[in-house]
N, C-alpha and C positions, 0 to 999 in steps of 0.2 A: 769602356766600363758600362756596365747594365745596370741604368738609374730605375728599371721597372720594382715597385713596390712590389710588397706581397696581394695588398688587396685591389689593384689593375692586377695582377696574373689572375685571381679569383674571378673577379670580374670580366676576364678575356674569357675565361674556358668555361664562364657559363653562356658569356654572347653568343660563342661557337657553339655549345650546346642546343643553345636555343632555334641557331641558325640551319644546323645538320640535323633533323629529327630526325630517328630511327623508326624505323616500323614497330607498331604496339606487337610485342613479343605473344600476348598474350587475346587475342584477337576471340575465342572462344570460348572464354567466360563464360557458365552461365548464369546471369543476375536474377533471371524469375523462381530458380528454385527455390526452395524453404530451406534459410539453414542449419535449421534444427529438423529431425527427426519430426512426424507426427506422433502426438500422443494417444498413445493405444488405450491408457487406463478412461476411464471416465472420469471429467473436469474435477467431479465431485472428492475423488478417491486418490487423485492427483495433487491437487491442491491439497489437502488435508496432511499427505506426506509429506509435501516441500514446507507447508507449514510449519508440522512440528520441527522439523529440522532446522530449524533457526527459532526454537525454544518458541512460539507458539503454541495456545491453548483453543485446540477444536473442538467446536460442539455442533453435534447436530438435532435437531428440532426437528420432526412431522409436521408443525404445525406454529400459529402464536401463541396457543395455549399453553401448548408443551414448553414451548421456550419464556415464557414467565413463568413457569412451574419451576423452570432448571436454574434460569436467572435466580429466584429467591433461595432454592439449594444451594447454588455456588455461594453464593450472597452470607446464608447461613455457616455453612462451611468454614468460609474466609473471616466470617465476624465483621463481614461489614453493618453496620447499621443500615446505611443507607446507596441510592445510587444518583449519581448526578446527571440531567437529562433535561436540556432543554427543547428538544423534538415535541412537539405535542400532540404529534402520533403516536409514539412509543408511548408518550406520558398515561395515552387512551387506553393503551393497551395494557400495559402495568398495573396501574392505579388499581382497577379495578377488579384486580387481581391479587392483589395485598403488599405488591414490592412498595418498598417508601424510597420514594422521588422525589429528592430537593431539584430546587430548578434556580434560587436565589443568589443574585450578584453578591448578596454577602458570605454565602456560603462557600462559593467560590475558592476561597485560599484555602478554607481546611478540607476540600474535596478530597478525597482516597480513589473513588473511582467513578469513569465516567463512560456515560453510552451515546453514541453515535451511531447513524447509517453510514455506508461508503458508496461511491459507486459502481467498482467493479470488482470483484475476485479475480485473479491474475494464477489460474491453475497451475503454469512451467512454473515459476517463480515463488510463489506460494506469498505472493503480496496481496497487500489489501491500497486499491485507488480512490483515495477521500479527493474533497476538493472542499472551497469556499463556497461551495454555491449553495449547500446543505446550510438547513437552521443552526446546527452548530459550527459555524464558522470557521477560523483556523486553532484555536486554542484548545479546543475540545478534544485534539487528536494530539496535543502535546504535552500538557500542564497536568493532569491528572495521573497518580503514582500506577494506577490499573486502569485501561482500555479498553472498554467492553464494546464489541462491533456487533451491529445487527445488520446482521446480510440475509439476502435471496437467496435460491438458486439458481434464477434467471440471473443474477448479475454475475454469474461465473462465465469465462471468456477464456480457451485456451493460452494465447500470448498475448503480450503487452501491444500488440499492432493491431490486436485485435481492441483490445481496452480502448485505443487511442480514435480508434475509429469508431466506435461506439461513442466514444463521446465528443466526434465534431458532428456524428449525428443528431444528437442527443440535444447540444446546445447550439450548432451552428456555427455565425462567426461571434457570438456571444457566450466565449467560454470562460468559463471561468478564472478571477486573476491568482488564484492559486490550485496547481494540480499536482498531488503526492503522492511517490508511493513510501507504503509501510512495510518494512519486509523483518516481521516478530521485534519483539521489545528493545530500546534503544540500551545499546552497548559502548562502549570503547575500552581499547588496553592502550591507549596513548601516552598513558602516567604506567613508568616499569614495568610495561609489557602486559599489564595485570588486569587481567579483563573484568572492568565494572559495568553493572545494571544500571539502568535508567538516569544516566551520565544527563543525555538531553533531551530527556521524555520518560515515558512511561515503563516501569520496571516490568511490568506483564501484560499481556496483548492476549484477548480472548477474543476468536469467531464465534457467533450465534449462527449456522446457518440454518435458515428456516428452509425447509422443503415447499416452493409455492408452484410446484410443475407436477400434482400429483393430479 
């Protein structure tokens, strides 16, 4: 009578396995190509379309002038009053250009919408890479019902390997303890299939890209 368990036979034929190695079948791999396609379009024009396709709102700007010009239009447009900003770079740049800037911790909960940098545009992807190491911290890119980003064009970066490597140059071995990406306004259909807006974040996501490589 064969007292052998099931889990000794499991056991025995992976010992054997382990024991009899077979030759790698596949010996010819090759791991240094790219396994995506290169991107023919330009980052700019690239990104802008992976953007909108995940309900993303593009804007682009010549300049900062131009893009406080377009910020107070959208701004009018939407009936916002005001925009929530605690950069105070941005705040340098706005102010004195007529947008109204709250920046106030009491203001805070009844915010509508909020303006942050990021650090990288993600062209394949059509993401936006914030982090904690920005003056607005981690809430700024969650908590507020609109998202308003101010980007470069130098922070535009084909792939995310390229983003990630950008920023252990960037910061070193002092990286930041939060690194995320955005990829357009926060959805789910988790409740009946039924796909809702800004479940765990922000209902609308806008880029400002400034043109600064002219």
């Amino acid at each position: 009578m064969d007292d052998t368990t099931s889990r000794e036979k499991v056991l025995k034929s992976i010992r054997n396995a382990l024991i009899s190695k077979l030759d790698n079948p596949y010996q010819n791999v090759d791991f240094d190509s790219p396994v995506f396609e290169q991107v023919s379009d330009s980052p700019e024009i690239v990104f802008a379309q992976e953007f909108i396709k995940v309900a993303g709102k593009f804007v682009y700007c010549s300049d900062d002038a131009e893009f406080a010009e377009t910020l107070q239009s959208v701004m009018a447009q939407n009936h916002w009053p005001s925009v929530h900003c605690i950069d105070e770079g941005l705040q340098k740049l706005l102010i004195p250009s007529g947008v109204q800037v709250t920046d106030n911790d009491e203001d805070f909960d009844n915010m509508k919408t909020g303006l942050t940098r990021c650090e990288y545009l993600i062209a394949r992807l059509g993401s936006v890479m914030v982090s904690s190491a920005h003056t607005s911290g981690r809430r700024m890119n969650v908590f507020p019902e609109v998202h308003l980003v101010y980007a470069l064009a130098s922070q535009l970066v084909p792939d995310l390997k390229d983003a990630l490597k950008a920023m252990k140059e960037k910061y070193g071995q002092d990286l930041p303890s939060m690194i995320n990406l955005i990829t357009g306004p926060s959805r789910t259909a988790d409740i009946e299939k039924t796909l809702v807006m800004g479940a765990h974040g922000p209902k609308e996501l806008y880029v400002f890209l400034v043109d600064d490589q002219i």
